[in-house]
PyMOL CGO cylinders between C-alpha atoms (Angstrom):
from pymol import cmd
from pymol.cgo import CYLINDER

trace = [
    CYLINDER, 2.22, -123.02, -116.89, 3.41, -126.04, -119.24, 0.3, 1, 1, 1, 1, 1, 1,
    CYLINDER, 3.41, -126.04, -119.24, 0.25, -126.12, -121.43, 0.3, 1, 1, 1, 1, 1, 1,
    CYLINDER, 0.25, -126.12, -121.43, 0.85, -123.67, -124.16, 0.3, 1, 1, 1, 1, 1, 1,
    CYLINDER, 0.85, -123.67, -124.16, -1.30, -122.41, -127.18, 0.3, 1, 1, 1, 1, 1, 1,
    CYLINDER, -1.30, -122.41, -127.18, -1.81, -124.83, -129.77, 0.3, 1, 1, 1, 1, 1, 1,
    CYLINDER, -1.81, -124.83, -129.77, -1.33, -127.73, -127.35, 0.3, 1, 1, 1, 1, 1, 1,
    CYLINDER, -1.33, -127.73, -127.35, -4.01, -130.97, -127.95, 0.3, 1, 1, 1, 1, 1, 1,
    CYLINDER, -4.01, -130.97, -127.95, -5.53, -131.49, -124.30, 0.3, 1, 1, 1, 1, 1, 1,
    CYLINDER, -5.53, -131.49, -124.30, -8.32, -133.70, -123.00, 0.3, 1, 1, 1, 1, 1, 1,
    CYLINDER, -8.32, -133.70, -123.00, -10.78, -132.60, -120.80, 0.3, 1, 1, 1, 1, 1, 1,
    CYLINDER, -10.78, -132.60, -120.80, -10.54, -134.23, -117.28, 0.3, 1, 1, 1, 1, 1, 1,
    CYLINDER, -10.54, -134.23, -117.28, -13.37, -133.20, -115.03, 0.3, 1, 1, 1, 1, 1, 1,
    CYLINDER, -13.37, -133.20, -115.03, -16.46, -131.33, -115.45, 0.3, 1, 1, 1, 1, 1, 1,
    CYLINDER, -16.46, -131.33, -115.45, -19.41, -131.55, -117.88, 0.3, 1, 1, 1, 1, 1, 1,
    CYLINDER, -19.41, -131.55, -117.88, -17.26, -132.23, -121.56, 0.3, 1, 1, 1, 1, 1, 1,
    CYLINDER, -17.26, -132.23, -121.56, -15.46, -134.89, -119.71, 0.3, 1, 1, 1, 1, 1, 1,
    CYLINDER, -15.46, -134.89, -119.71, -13.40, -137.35, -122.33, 0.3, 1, 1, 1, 1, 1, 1,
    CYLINDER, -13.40, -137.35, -122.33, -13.62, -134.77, -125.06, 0.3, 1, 1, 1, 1, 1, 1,
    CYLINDER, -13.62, -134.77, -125.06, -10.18, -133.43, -126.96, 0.3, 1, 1, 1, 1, 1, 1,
    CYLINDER, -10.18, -133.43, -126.96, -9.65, -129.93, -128.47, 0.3, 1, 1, 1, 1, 1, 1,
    CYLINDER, -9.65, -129.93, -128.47, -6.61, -127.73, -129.11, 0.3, 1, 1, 1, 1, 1, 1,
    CYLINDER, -6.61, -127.73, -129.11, -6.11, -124.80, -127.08, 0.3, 1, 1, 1, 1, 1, 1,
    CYLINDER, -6.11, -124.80, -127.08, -7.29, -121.60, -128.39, 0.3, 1, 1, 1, 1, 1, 1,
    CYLINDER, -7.29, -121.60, -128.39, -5.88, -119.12, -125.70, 0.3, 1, 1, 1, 1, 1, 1,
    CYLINDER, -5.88, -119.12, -125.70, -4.23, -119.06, -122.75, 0.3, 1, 1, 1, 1, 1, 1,
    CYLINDER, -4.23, -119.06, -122.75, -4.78, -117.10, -119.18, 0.3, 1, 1, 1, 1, 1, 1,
    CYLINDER, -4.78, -117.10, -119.18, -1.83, -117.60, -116.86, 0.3, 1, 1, 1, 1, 1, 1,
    CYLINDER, -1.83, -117.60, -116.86, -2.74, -115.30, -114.54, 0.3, 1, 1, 1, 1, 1, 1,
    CYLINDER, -2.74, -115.30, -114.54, -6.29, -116.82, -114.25, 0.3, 1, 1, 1, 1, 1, 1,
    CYLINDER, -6.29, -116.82, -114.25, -4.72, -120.34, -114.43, 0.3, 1, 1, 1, 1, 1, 1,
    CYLINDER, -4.72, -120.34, -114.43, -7.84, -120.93, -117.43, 0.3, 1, 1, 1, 1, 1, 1,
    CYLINDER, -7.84, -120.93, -117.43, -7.24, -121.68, -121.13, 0.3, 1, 1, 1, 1, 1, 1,
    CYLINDER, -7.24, -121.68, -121.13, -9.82, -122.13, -123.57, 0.3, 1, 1, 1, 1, 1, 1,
    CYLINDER, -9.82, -122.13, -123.57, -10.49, -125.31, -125.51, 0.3, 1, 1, 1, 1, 1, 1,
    CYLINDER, -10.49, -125.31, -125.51, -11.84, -125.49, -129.11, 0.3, 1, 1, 1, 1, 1, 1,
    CYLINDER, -11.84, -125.49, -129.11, -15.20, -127.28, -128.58, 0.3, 1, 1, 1, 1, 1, 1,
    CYLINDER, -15.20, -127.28, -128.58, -15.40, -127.72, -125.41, 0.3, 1, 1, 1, 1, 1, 1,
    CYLINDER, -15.40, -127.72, -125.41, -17.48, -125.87, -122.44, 0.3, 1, 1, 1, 1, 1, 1,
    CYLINDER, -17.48, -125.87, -122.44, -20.54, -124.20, -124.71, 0.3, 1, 1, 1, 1, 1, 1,
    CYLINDER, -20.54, -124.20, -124.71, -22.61, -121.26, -123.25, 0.3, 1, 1, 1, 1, 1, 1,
    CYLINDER, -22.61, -121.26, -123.25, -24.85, -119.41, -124.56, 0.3, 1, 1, 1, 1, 1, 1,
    CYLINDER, -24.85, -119.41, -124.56, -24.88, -115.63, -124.63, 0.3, 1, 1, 1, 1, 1, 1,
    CYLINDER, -24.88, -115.63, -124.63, -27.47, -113.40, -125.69, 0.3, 1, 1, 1, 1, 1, 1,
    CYLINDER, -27.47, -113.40, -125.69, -26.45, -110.08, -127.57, 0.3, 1, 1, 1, 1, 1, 1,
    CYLINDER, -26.45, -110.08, -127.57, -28.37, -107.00, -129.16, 0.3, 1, 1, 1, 1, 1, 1,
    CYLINDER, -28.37, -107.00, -129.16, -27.07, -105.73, -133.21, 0.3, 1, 1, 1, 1, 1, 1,
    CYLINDER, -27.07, -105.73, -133.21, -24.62, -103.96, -133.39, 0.3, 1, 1, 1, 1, 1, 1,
    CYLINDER, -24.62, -103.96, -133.39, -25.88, -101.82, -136.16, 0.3, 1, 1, 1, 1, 1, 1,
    CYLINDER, -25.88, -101.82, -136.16, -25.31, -103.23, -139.85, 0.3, 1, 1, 1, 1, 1, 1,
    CYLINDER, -25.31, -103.23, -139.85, -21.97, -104.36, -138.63, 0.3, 1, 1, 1, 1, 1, 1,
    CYLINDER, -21.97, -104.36, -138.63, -23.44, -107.54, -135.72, 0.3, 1, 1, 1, 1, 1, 1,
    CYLINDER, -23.44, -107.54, -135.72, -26.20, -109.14, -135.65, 0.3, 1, 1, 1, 1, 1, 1,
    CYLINDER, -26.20, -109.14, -135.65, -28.36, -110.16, -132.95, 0.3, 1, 1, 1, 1, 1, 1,
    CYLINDER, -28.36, -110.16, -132.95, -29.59, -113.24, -131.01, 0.3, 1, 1, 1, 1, 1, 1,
    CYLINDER, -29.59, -113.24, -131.01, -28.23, -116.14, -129.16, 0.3, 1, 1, 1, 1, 1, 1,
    CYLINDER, -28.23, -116.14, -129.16, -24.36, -116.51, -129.53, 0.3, 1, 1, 1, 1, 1, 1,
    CYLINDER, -24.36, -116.51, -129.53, -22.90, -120.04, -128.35, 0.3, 1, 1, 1, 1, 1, 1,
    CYLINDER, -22.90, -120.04, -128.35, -19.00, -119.85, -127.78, 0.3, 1, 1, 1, 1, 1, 1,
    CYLINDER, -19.00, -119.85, -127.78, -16.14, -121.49, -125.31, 0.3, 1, 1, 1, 1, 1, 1,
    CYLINDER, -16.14, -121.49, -125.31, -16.18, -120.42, -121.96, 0.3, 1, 1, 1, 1, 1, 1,
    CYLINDER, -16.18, -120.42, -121.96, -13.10, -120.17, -120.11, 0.3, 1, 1, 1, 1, 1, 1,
    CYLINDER, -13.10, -120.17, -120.11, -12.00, -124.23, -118.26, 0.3, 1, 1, 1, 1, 1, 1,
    CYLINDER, -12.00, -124.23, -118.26, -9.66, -123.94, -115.75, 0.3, 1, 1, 1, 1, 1, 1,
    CYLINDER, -9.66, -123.94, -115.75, -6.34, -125.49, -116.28, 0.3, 1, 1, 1, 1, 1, 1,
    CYLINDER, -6.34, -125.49, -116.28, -6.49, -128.41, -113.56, 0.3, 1, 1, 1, 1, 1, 1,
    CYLINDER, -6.49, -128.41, -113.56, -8.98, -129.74, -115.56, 0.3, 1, 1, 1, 1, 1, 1,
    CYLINDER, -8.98, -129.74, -115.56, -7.29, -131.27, -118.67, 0.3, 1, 1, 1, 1, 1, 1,
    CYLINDER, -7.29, -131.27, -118.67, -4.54, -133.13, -119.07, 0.3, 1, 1, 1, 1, 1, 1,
    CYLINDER, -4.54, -133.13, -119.07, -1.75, -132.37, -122.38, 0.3, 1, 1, 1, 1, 1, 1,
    CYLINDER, -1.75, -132.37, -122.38, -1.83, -135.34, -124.89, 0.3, 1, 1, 1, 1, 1, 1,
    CYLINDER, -1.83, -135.34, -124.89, 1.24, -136.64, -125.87, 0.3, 1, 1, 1, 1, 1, 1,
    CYLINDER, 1.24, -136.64, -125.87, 2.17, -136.51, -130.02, 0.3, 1, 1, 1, 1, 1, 1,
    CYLINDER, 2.17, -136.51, -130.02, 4.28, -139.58, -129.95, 0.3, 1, 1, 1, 1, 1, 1,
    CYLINDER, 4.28, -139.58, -129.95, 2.23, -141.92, -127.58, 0.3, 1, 1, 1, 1, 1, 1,
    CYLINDER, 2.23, -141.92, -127.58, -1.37, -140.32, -128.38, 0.3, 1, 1, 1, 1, 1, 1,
    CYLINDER, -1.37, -140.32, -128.38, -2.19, -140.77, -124.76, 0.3, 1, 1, 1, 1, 1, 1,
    CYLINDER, -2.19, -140.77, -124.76, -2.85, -137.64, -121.90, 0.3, 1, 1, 1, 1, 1, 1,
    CYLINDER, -2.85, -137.64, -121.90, 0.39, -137.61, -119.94, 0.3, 1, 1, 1, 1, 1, 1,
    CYLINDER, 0.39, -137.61, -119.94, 1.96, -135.93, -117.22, 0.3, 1, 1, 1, 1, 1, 1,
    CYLINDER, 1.96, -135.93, -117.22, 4.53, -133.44, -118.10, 0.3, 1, 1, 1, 1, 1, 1,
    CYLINDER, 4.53, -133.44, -118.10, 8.13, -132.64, -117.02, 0.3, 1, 1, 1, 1, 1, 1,
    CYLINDER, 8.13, -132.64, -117.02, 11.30, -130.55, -118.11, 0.3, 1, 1, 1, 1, 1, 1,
    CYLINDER, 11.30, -130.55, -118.11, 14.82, -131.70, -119.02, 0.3, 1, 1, 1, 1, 1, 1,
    CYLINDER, 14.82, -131.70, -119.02, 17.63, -129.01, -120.55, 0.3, 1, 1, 1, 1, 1, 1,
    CYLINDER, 17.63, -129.01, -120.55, 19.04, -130.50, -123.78, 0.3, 1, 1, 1, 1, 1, 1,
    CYLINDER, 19.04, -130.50, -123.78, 21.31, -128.36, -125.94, 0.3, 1, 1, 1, 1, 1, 1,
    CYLINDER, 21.31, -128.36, -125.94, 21.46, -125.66, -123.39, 0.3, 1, 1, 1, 1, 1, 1,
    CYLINDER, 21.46, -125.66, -123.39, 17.45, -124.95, -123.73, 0.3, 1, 1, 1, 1, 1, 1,
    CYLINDER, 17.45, -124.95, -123.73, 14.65, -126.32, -121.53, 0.3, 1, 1, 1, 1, 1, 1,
    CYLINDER, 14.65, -126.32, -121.53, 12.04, -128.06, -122.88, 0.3, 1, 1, 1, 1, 1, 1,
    CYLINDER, 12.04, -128.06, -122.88, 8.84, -130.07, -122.20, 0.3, 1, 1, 1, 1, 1, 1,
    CYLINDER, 8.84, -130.07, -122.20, 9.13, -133.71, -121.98, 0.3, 1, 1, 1, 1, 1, 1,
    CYLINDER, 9.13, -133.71, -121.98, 6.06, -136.68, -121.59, 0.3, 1, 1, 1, 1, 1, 1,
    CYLINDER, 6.06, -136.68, -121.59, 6.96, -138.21, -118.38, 0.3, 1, 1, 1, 1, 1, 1,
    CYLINDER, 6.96, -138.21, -118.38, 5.27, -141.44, -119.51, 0.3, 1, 1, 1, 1, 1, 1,
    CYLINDER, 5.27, -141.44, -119.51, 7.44, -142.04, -123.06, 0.3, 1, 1, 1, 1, 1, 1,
    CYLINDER, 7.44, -142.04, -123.06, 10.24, -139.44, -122.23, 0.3, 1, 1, 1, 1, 1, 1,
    CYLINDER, 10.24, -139.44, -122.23, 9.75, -137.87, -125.55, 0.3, 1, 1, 1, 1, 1, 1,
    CYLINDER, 9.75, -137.87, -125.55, 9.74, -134.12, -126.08, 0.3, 1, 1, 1, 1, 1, 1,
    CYLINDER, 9.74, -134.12, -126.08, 6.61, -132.41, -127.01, 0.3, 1, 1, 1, 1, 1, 1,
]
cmd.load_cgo(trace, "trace")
């Protein structure tokens, strides 16, 4: 996978189309990460004792990763990404400014 934790993305497809967040976690095996802000459900839970309360939750659901596209730090703009071995280590590269994210 070549988006990583902490990595600003923008939302592609679906219903938060257009809107940017930084990745909160990551599922490889799922091929989902989850975005800060983006794709808001609603859950519904019972207390937990003294320790939770109850009522309606609302937290990030799951997007899967075809669905947003890595913004670039030097150019700003969401960009394809490649790999290129400098120094001996491999590293991510924006294919559209060649810089290294």
């Amino acid at each position: 996978m070549k988006i990583r934790k902490n990595d600003n993305v923008l939302v592609i497809k679906g219903k938060d189309s257009g809107k940017k967040g930084k990745v909160r976690q990551v599922f490889p095996e799922d091929r989902k990460l989850i975005v800060e802000g983006v794709n808001m459900v609603k859950r519904h839970s019972k207390t937990k004792g003294q320790a939770r309360q109850g009522g309606i939750i609302e937290l990030e659901a799951p997007v899967n990763i075809a669905n947003v596209m890595i913004i670039c730090g030097k150019c700003g703009k969401p960009a394809r990404i490649g790999s290129s071995f400098s120094e001996g280590k491999k590293g991510r590269i924006c294919k559209a400014c060649k810089e290294a994210i």
